[in-house]
N, C-alpha and C positions, 0 to 999 in steps of 0.2 A: 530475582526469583530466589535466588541461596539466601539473601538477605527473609525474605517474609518464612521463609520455611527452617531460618536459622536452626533452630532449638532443634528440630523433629532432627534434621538432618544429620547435626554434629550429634545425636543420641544414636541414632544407626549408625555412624561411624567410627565413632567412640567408644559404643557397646554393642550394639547388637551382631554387626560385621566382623570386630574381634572374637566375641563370642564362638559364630559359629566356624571362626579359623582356630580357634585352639582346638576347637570339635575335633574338626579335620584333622590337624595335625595328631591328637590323640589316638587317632585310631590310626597313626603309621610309628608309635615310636615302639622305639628300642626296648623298651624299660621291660616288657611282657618277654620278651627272650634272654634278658640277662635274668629274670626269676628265673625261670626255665632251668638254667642254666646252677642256678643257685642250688635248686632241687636234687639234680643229679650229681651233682658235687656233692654234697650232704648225702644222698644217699651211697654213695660210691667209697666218700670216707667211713662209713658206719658199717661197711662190709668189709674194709679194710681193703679198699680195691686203688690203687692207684687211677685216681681220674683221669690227669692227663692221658691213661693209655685208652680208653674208653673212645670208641666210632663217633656217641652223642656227641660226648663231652667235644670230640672235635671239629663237628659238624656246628654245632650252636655257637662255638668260639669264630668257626668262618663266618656265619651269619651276624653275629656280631660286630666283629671288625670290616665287614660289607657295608653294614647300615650305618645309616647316620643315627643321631642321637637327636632327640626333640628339638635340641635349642638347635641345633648344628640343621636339620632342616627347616625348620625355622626364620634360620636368619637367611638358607638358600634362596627359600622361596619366596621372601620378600625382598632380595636382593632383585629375584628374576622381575617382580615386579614393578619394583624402582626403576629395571633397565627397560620392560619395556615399553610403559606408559610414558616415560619423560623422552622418547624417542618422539611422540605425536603433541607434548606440547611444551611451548617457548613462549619465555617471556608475556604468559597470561592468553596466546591463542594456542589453537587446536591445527597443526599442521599435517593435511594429509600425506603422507610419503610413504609409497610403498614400499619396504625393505625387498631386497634381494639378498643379501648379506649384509656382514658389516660394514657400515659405510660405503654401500652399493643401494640402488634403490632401480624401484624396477617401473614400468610405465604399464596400465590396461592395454592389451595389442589382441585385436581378434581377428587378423589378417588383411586388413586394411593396406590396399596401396600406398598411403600419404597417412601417418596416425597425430595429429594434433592434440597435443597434451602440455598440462601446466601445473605448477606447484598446487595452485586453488580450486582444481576443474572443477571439483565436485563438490564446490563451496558457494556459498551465497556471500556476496559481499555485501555489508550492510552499515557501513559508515555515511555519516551527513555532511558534507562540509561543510555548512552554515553550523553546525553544531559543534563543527573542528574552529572555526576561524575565531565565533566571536561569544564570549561569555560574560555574563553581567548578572549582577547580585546589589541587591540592600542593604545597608547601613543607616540604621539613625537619619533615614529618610534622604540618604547622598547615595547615589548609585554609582557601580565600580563599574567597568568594560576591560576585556582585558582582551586584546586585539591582536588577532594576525596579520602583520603587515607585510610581514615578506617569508617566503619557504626557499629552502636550497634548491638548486637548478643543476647538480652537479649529476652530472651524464654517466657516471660512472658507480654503480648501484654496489661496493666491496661491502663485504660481511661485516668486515669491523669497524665499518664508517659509522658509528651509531649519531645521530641527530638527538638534540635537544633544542629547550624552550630559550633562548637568548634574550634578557630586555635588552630594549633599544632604548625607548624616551617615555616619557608620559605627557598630557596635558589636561590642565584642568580647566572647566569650563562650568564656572556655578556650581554646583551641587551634582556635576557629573565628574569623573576623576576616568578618563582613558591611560591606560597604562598597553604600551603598543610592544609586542614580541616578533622574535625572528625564529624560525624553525630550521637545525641548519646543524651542519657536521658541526662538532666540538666537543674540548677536551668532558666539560663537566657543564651544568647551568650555573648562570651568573646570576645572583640576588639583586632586585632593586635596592641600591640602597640610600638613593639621592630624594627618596617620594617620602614624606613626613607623615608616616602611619598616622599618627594621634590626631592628624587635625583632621583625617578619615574616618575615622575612628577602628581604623585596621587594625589596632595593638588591641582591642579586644578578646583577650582570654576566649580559647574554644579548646578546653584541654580534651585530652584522651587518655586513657588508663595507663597508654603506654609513654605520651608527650604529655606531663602536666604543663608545660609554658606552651604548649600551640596557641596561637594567636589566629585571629578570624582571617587574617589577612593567608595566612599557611596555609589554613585549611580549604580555602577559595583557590589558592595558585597549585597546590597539589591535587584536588579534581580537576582542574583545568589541564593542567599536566600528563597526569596518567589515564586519563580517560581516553585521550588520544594517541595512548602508546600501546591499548589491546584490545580484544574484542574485536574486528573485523570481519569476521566471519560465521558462517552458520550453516556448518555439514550437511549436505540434503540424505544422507543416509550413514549414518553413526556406527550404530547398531551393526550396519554391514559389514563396512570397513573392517570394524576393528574387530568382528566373528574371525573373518579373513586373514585379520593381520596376526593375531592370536594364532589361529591355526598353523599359521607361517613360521610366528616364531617356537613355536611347540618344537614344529617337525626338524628346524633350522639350530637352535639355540639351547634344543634340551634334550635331546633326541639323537643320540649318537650310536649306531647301531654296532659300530666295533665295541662298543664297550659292554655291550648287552647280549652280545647274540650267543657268546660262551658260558654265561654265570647268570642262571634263573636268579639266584638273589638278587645280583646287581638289577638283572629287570625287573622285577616286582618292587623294588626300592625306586628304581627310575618313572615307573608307571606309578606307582602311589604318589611321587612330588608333581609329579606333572599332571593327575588327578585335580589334586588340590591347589594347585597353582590357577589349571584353569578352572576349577569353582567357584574360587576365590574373584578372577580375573574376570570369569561371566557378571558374578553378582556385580563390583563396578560398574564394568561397560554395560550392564542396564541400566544402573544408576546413572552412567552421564547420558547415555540414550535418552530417558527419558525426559533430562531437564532440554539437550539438545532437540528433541523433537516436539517437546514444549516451545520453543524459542519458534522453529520450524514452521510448527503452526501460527504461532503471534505473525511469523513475519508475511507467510503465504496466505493470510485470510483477509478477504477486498473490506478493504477500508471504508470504517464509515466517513459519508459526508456531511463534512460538521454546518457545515453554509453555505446557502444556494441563492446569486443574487441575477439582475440582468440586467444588460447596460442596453437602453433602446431611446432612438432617434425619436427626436417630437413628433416627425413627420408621422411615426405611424401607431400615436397613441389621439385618440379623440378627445377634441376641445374642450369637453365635458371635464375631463380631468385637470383641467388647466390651475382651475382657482386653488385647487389641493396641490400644486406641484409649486406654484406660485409663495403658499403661505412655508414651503418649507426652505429656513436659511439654510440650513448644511446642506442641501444641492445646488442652492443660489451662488453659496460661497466655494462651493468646487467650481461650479461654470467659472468664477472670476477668476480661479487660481491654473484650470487649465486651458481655457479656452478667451480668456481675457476679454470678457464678457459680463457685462454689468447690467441685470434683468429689471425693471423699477418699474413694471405691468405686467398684468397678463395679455396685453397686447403685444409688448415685445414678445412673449413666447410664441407668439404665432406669427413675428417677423425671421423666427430662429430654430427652422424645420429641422436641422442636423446636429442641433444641440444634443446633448448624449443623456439620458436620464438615469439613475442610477439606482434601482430598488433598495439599495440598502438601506437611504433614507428614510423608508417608508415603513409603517406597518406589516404584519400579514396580511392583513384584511384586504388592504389595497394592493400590495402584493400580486393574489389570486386575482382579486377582481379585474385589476389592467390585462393577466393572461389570462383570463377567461376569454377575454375580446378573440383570440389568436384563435382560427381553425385551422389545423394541423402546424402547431407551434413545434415540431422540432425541425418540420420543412421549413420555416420562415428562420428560423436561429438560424444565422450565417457563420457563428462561431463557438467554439467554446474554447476556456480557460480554465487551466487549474493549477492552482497550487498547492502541491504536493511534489515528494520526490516520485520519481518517475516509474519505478517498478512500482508502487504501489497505486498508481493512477492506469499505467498499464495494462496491469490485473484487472483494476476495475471496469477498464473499457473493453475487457473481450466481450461479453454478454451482446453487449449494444452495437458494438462495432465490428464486430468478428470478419473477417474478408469485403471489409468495405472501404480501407483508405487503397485510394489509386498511388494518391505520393508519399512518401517517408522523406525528410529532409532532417538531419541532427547536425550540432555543431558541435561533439565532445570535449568532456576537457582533454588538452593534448598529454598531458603526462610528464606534464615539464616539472614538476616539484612545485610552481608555483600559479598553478591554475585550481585552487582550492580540492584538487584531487587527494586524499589520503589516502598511505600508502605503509604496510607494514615493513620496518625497513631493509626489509631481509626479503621483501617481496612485491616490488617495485612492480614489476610489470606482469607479473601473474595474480596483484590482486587488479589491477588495470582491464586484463586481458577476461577477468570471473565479473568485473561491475558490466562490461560492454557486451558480456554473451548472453546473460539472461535477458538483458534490457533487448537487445535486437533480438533473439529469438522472442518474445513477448511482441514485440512490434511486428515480427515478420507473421503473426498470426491474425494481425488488425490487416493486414494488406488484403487486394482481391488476384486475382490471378495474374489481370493483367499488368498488378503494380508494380512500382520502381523502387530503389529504395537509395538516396544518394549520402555520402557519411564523409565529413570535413574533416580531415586529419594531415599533422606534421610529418613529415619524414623518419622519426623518433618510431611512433610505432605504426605506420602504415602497412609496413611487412606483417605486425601480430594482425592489425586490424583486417588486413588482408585473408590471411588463413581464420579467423575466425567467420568472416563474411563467407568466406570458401564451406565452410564447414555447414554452415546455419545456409545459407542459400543453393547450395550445391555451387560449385566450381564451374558449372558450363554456363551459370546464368551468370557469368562474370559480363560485364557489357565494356567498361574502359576504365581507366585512371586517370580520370580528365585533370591537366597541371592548370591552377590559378595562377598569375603571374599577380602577386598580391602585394608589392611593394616595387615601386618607379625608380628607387635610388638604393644602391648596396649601401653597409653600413662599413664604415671604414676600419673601428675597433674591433670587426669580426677576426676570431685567431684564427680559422682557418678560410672558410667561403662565406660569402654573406647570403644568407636565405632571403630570398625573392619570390618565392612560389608555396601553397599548400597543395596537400592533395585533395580530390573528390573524389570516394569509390565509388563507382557506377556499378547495382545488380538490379536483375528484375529478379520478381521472383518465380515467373515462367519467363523465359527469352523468344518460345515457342509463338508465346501466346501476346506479349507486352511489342507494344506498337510504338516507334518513336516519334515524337517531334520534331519538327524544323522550325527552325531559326528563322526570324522576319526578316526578307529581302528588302536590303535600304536605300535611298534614293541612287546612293552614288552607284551599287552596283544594278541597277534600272535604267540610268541616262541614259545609255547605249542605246537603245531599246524606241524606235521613232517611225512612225508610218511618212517616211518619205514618198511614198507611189499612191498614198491614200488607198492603200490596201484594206478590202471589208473586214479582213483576219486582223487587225487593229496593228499595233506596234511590232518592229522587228527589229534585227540588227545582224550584218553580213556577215555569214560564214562562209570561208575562202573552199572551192572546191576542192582545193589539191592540200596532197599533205609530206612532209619532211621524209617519209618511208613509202616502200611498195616494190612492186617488180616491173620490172621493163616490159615483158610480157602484157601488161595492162594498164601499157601507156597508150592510148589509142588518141584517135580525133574522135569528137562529138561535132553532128550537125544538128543544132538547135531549130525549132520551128519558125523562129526567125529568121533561118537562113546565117546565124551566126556559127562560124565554125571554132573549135574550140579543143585545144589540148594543153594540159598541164605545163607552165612553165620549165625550163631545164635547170633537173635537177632536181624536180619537183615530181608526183605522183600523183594519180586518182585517189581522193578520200573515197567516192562513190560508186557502185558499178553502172554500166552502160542504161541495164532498166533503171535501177531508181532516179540519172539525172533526166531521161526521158518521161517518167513520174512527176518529178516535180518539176518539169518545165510544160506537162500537160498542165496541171493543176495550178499554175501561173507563181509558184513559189519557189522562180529565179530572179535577180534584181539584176538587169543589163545595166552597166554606167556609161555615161558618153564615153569611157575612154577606152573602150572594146571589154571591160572586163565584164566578168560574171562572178556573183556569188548566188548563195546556199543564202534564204532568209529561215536565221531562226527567231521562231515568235515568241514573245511574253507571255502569252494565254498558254501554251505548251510547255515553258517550262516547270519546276518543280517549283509553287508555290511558297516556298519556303529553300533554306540553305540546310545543307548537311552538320549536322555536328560535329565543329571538330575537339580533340581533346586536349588542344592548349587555349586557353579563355584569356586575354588580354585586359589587365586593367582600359584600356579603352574602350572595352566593350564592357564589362561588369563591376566596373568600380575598383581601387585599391583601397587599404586599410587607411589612407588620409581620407580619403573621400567618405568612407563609411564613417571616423570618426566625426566630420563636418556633420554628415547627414542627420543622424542622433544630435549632436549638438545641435542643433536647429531645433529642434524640437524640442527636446528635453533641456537644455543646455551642456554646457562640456563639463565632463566628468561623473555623467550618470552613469556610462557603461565602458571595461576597456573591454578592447579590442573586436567591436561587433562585427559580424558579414554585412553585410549592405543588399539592398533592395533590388539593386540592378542582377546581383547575380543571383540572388533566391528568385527573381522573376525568371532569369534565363533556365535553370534549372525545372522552375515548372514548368513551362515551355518546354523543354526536351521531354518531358514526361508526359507529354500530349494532353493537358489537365486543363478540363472547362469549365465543367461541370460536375466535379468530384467532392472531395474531401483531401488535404494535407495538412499530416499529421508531424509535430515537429515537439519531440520531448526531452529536448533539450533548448527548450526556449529562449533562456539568455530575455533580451531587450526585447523582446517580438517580433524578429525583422520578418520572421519566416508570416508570420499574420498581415503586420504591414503591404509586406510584396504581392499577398493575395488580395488584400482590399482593391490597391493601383492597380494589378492586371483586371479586375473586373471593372473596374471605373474607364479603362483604355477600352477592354473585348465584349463588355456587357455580358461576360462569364459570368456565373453561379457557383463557381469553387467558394467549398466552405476550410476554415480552418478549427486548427484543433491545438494549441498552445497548452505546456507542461512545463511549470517552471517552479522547483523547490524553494528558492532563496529568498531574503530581505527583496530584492530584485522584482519580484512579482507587485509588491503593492508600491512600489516608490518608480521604477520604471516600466515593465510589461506590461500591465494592463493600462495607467497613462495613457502610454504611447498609442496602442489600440483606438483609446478613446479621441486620441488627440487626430490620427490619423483618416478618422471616421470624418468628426467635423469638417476638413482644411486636408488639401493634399500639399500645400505648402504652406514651410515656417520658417521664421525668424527669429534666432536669440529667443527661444521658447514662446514664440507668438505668431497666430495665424498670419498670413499676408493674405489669402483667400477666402473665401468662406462657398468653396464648393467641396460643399460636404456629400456623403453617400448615404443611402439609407442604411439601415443596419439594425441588428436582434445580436447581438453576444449574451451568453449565460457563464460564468464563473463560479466558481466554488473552491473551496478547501476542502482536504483530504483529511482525515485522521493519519498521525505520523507513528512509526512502530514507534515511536518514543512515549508517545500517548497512550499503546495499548499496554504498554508497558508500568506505565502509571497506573492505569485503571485493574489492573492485576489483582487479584485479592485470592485467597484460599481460603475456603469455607468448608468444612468435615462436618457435616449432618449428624445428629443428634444418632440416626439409623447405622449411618455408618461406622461412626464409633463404637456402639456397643455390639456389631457386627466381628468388629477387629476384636475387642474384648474376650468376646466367646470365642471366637477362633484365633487365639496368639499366631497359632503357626501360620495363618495368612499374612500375617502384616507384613513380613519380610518382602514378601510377591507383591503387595500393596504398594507398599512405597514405592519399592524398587521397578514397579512398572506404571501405574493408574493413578498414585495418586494426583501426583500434579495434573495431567487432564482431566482428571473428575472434580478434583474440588478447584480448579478456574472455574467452572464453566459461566457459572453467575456472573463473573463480572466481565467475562467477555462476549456476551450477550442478555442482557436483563428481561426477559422476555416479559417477564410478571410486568414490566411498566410501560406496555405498549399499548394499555387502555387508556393510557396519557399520552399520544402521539406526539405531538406538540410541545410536550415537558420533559422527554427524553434528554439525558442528562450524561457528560463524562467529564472527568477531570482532563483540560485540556493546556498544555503547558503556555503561559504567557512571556517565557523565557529563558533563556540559553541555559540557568542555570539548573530548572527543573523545577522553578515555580507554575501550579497550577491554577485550573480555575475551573467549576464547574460550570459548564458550558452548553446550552441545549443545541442539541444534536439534529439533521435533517434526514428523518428516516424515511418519509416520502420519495425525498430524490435519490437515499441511496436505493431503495428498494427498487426503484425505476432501472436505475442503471444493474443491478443485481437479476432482474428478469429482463434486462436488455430490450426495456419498453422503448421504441419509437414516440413519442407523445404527439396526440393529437388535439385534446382539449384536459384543460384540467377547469375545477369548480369549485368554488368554497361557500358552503349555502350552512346556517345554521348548525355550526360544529361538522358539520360532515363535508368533506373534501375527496373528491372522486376525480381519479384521470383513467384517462379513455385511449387507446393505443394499439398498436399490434408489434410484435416481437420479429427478430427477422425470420422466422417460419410462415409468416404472416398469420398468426394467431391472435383472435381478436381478444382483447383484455381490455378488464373493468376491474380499478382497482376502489376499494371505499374503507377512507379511514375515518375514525369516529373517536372521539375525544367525550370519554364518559357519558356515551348516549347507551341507552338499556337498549334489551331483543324488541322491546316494542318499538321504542323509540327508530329502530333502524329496519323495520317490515314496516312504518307508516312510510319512509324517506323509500324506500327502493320500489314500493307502489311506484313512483312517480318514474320509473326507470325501465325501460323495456330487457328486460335480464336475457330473452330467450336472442337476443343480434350478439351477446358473446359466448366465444365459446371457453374461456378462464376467466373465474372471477372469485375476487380475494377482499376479505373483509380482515379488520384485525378484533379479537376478543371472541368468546363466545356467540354463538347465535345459533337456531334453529332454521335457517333460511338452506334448501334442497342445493346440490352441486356447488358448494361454492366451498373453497383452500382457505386455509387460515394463513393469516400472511406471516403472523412467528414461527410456524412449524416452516414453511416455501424459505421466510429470513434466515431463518439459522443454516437451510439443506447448503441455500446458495453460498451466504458469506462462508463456509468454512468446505465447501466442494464434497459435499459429506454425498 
C-alpha cells in the first residue's frame, strides 16, 4: 500500500505536513516580543529614559526569558514526538501497550472479577505459515526453494534472545536447487557459502541505488528474511487507541501543573506546544489510521471463492454420463494413482459404484449439468472442504452456517516454535494467544446452542487456551479437561518428565442446554449380564443385597414369599429397605441359588445404554500417536503428515458430543482425520453427520482432500492401496479461498478524473483527503469490479501461483461465492443457454432465485424468466441492468455483504 501510494505520500510528508508545522510553530515564536521589546528600548533611549528601569521593559524581558525560541520549540516538540510514537512501534510492528507512566504500562479494567488481557488483544494476527516456511522463485528457467526445516523450541521467550535465519544444507535436484534453513536463537545469520551461485544463476546482478553489487541470490534471501521478521499484526481500532494514548501522554508527560499554575506565561507557552504537538500528532495518527484501517478492511471482507469443484461417487451420477467420464484420462489417471484402479470400459465404471469423480476434470457445462440432476443438493453434500486460512473461511461461513455446527473439534498448532506457528519474537504467546481468539470466537458463532466445542492442546499453553475459552464461552460452560494418554513409552533423553498425555478442552456453549453422549458398552463389560432363570425381562447379572455400611438399627430379618428367611451377613448391612426387597420379590426380580443365597437382578435393558465419560482417555481405547502415524501411513504412505490425531479418538469425541445427524466443523484440518472419523462413524451408525474441513497449507491438495477421497472408496489400506472396496456413497464440494495476500495483489488506486480537479479547486481539502478518504475511495475498483459482472463467468484477479508473489490472472467463482455471501442453502442449480439460476432458501427460510446471465440483453432475460414462475419467490437477484418488477441487483446485495457495509 505505502509502495503504490509512494510519490503522493512521501510529498505529504516531506512538504505538506512540514508545511503546516512551521505554520504552527510560527504563530508561537518569540521573535514578535523581542520587537516589542526592541520598540520600547528605542523609544526609552530617545527620551533619554533609562530602560532597564522601565515596568514594560521588565515585564517583556520576563516574558522573554519564559519562552522558548522557535527552533528551541521546535526541536521540543519533535523530540515529544520521537518519544512518543517510537513507544507503539518495534522493529517494523505496531505494539499496543498502554502507558501508565514511564516504563509502567497499564491494562483496560472495567471491574471485572478475573480481567484477561495480552500484549496483542486488540490485534488481528495475520501471518501464514506456509507463506513463513517455504519460498521459491525463477531463474533462467531453474527454480530456488528456500525452506524451513526446523524453528527453535526454546521454552524460554527472553527479550534479547533474538532468532535468525541459519543455513543448514542444500540439495539439488535437476533444475530445482532446495537450499534448507533453521530459525533459531543466534549470534548473527550465517551466509551459504558452499552452493555454487553461478551454476544457478544466483550471481545475477539485482542492484539497488543503495547496493550496486546485490546479486539476485541477496535479494531473494533478504525478502525471505525480513518478511518474516514484521508485519504481524492489524489493530482493530488505531485511531482509538492512539486518541487515548496521546491524550495520556499530553496529561502525563507535558502537563505539569507545578510548573504552570504560578506564571500565566509559562502556561500559555506550555498550552501553545502542547497545541501544536498534538495537531501535529492528530494529523499522523490519521494518517496511519487510515492506511491501518485500510488493511482492516482488506483483512475483514469475506473472501472471494476463486474454485468450486465436487468429488461424487459413481453410484450416484447416471449411466448416461458414463461415456464422457470414460473419454476423460486425467480422472482415469487419478483413479490409478489414488485408488489403484485401472478403468479399460465403461463397463468397468459400472463394476466401481464408489469410485470418486472429480469435476475438475470437466468443463462448466458438464459441471452444472451432472448438478442439475441433484434435488436439494446442499442436503445430499455430505461435506465440504476448503482451502483457505481459517479466519478468512470462517467469516465466509457465518452467512450459511450461523448456529448450525453441533461439533467444533480443532487440533492447533501447539506453540512449540516448531509447529509452523509464527511468532514476533518479543511476543511468543500473546501473538498465539490474538491467532486463537478471533479464530474461536468466529467459530463459536457457527455453533447452535446446544453445541460443544473440543480444542487439542499441550501443557505449554493450556492455561492461556484455557482463559481464552473462559472468556469467549463463559466460564460456567466449562464441561472437563479430558487427559489423552498419547504416547505408551516415556522418552528417556527427556531433561526433566517425559510427556505422555495432551490436553482436550471440553466447552459447550450452553451447558444448560447441550446434552452429553455416552460411550459404547463393550463386550467385556456386558458378559456379566445372562438370563440364567430364562427371565422375560431378558439378561441380568446379581446384585448382592447387603452392603459394606448401615446401621444396626436396620439390620432386620426378611421373610421372602418363598418362605425363605433372610438377613444380612455379619458385618454386613441392608443395601434395601424392608418395602422395596418385598417389591422386588413381588415382581419376581430376586435370583434364589441352591446355596440359600439371594441376590438383587440388575437388568441390561435398565441400565444406561451407554458408559459415562470419563476424563482420562487411554490410548487403548483412542489410539496413540504410533498408531495414528500407522493409520495415515496406510493410506497415504509414511511421511505425508507428522504428527496427526487418529480416527478412534475424533470418533470418541463425536460420540461425547451426542452427534448423528449434525454438522462437524474442524478448521484446523491438518490430514483430515476429523472428515475421516465422520465418514467410519456413519458407515458403523448409518448416521447423517456432515463435515466441514478447513485446511490452509501445501497439505490440502497433496494430503486432505486425498485422503477424503481415498477413505470414501475403501475403509481399509495398505502401504497406500485399498485392501477392500467397501466404499460409501458420498457428495463432498471443495473450493479455494482468496487469501489477504491476493487481495493484496489486486490493490490498485485509482483518483477520477472528478476528483482531481475537485482537490485542485479546493487545495485546503486535500490535506483531510489524504489524511482520511483517500485510500478507501480510490481502492474501491479493484476490490470489487462491479462494471465486469456482465461477464460472470470471466470474472478475473490476479491470483498468487507462488510463495514468492508470482501471480496469475485467474477467473474467479462468483456464483458460489455469492451463494455463500447470502447464506444460500442450495437446492437446485441450472445452466440453460448462458443463463445459470440457483434456487434456495437462506436460514430465515426465505425463498431465493438467483439468475446470472453472461452478456444476455433485457430482452434476452424477460423471454428466459417467462419460463420461471417468479411469484414462488420471495428474493430475487439478477446481475446487470434490467427492467424486470421486485427484483435486487446482485452488485449492489455483492458489495453490501462482502464488506458488511
Amino acid at each position: 500500500i505505502m509502495n503504490t501510494k509512494s510519490q503522493e505520500i512521501n510529498e505529504f510528508l516531506d512538504n505538506d505536513l512540514l508545511s503546516s508545522i512551521a505554520s504552527a510553530f510560527s504563530s508561537n515564536d518569540n521573535s514578535a516580543i523581542q520587537t516589542k521589546l526592541d520598540e520600547v528600548m528605542e523609544q526609552a533611549q530617545s527620551l533619554g529614559v533609562d530602560p532597564e528601569t522601565l515596568p514594560k521593559v521588565i515585564e517583556l524581558r520576563e516574558q522573554l526569558s519564559s519562552t522558548s525560541s522557535s527552533s528551541n520549540l521546535e526541536n521540543e516538540v519533535f523530540s515529544h514526538l520521537a518519544n512518543f510514537f517510537k513507544r507503539y512501534y518495534k522493529d517494523g510492528d505496531f505494539v499496543s501497550l498502554r502507558r501508565y507512566k514511564k516504563d509502567t504500562y497499564a491494562i483496560p479494567y472495567e471491574g471485572e472479577e478475573v480481567k484477561l488481557h495480552w500484549a496483542n488483544s486488540d490485534q488481528y494476527y495475520i501471518k501464514s505459515g506456509e507463506y513463513f516456511r517455504d519460498y521459491s522463485f525463477k531463474v533462467d528457467n531453474k527454480t530456488i526453494h528456500f525452506k524451513l526445516q526446523e524453528a527453535s523450541t526454546e521454552q524460554n521467550n527472553n527479550k534479547g534472545d533474538k532468532r535468525f535465519f541459519i543455513y543448514k544444507n542444500y540439495e539439488e535436484l535437476e533444475d530445482e536447487l532446495y537450499i534448507y534453513f533453521e530459525y533459531k536463537v543466534a549470534k548473527a545469520h550465517l551466509f551459504p557459502e558452499d552452493i555454487d551461485l553461478a551454476k544457478w544463476s544466483l550471481d545475477t546482478l539485482a542492484p539497488t541505488q543503495i547496493n550496486k553489487k546485490r546479486t539476485i541470490f541477496e535479494k531473494h534471501l533478504k525478502s525471505y528474511t525480513s518478511r518474516n521478521s514484521f508485519d504481524y499484526f492489524i489493530h482493530k481500532d488505531l485511531g482509538g487507541f492512539m486518541e487515548r494514548e496521546l491524550d495520556f501522554y499530553i496529561k502525563n508527560e507535558m502537563l505539569f501543573l507545578d510548573d504552570i499554575l504560578d506564571s500565566p506565561i509559562k502556561y500559555e507557552e506550555v498550552m501553545g506546544k502542547i497545541k501544536i504537538f498534538k495537531s501535529v500528532s492528530q494529523k499522523i495518527i490519521a494518517f496511519l489510521t487510515e492506511l491501518e484501517e485500510l488493511q482492516k478492511k482488506l483483512w475483514e471482507k469475506k473472501k472471494f471463492i476463486i474454485e468450486t469443484n465436487y468429488c461424487i461417487t459413481l453410484d450416484k451420477i447416471d449411466e448416461e454420463y458414463y461415456e464422457k467420464i470414460f473419454t476423460c484420462k486425467e480422472q482415469l489417471a487419478e483413479w490409478k494413482e489414488l485408488f489403484d484402479v485401472d478403468i479399460q470400459s465403461v463397463n468397468d465404471l459400472k463394476e466401481e459404484k464408489y469410485l470418486v469423480l472429480d469435476t475438475k476434470f470437466f468443463d462448466m457445462n458438464f459441471k452444472y449439468k451432472l448438478l442439475s440432476e441433484f434435488d436439494n443438493l446442499d442436503e445430499q453434500i455430505d461435506g465440504v472442504l476448503i482451502n483457505s486460512e481459517n479466519f478468512g473461511a470462517l467469516n465466509l461461513l457465518q452467512n450459511r452456517y450461523k448456529e448450525q455446527i453441533k461439533t467444533v473439534y480443532i487440533d492447533p498448532p501447539y506453540n512449540t516454535g516448531n509447529d509452523g506457528f509464527l511468532y514476533n519474537d518479543n511476543f511468543q504467546h500473546s501473538s498465539w494467544m490474538s491467532f486463537m481468539y478471533d479464530r474461536l470466537a468466529l467459530g463459536r458463532e457457527l455453533m447452535s446452542d446446544d453445541g460443544c466445542q473440543f480444542s487439542s492442546i499441550n501443557d505449554e499453553e493450556n492455561i492461556n487456551l484455557t482463559l481464552i475459552k473462559d472468556a469467549i464461552f463463559n466460564k460456567k460452560n466449562f464441561i472437563s479437561n479430558i487427559i489423552w494418554h498419547s504416547k505408551y513409552t516415556t522418552s528417556n533423553d527427556a531433561k526433566y518428565t517425559s510427556y505422555q498425555h495432551e490436553n482436550i478442552l471440553f466447552f459447550a456453549k450452553s451447558k444448560n442446554i447441550f446434552k452429553i453422549g455416552l460411550l459404547d458398552r463393550t463386550e467385556k463389560q456386558n458378559k456379566d449380564y445372562k438370563n440364567r432363570d430364562k427371565d422375560i425381562k431378558g439378561a441380568w447379572k446379581a446384585t448382592p443385597l447387603h452392603a459394606k455400611s448401615g446401621t444396626e438399627a436396620n439390620n432386620f430379618t426378611i421373610i421372602f414369599k418363598n418362605g425363605l428367611s433372610w438377613k444380612p451377613p455379619k458385618g454386613r448391612f441392608h443395601r434395601y429397605s424392608k418395602e422395596t426387597l418385598h417389591k422386588l420379590d413381588y415382581n419376581n426380580e430376586l435370583y434364589f441359588n441352591s446355596k440359600g443365597g439371594v441376590d438383587k437382578k440388575t437388568y441390561l435393558s435398565e441400565v444406561k445404554q451407554g458408559l459415562t465419560v470419563g476424563t482420562v482417555w487411554n490410548y487403548e481405547e483412542v489410539g496413540h500417536t504410533h498408531s495414528n502415524n500407522e493409520e495415515i501411513a496406510n493410506i497415504m504412505l509414511k511421511g505425508a503428515f507428522d504428527n496427526p490425531k487418529g480416527t478412534k479418538l475424533v470418533k470418541q469425541i463425536i460420540k461425547v458430543s451426542n452427534n448423528k445427524n449434525s454438522i462437524i466443523l474442524d478448521y484446523f484440518a491438518g490430514s483430515g482425520t476429523t472428515g475421516h472419523a465422520v465418514i467410519n462413524l456413519n458407515r458403523e451408525d448409518n448416521g447423517k453427520r456432515k463435515y466441514i474441513l478447513v485446511e490452509m497449507g501445501e497439505y490440502f491438495n497433496s494430503v486432505t482432500k486425498p485422503r477424503i477421497q481415498k477413505v470414501i472408496y475403501s475403509d481399509s489400506w495398505k502401504d497406500g492401496k485399498p485392501t477392500t472396496k467397501n466404499g460409501i456413497s458420498q457428495i463432498f464440494k471443495y473450493f479455494k479461498l482468496e487469501s489477504y495476500e491476493d487481495t493484496l495483489n489486486n490493490l490498485e488506486f485509482k483518483r477520477t478524473e472528478e476528483q482531481q480537479k475537485t482537490l485542485d479547486f479546493h487545495p485546503e481539502a486535500k490535506e483531510d483527503y489524504i489524511l482520511n478518504y483517500s485510500l478507501d475511495e480510490e481502492s474501491q475498483g479493484s476490490l470489487l469490479n462491479i462494471d465486469t459482472f456482465s461477464t460472470p463467468f470471466n470474472y478475473k484477479l490476479k491470483i498468487a501461483t507462488s510463495s514468492v508473489g508470482e501471480t496469475k490472472d485467474t477467473n474467479i467463482d462468483l456464483v458460489e461465492t455469492f451463494n455463500y455471501l447470502l447464506g444460500l442453502v442450495v437446492e437446485r442449480v441450472k445452466f440453460d443457454d448462458g443463463f445459470l439460476t440457483v434456487v434456495g432458501k437462506n436460514l430465515k427460510n426465505t425463498k431465493i432465485l438467483v439468475i446470472w446471465r453472461d452478456k444476455k440483453s433485457s430482452k434476452e432475460l424477460n423471454n428466459f424468466v417467462k419460463k420461471i414462475k417468479l411469484d414462488k419467490y420471495d428474493d430475487i437477484y439478477i446481475n446487470g441492468d434490467t427492467n424486470l418488477e421486485n427484483v435486487k441487483l446482485i452488485e449492489q446485495e455483492f458489495k453490501r455483504l462482502m464488506f458488511n457495509e
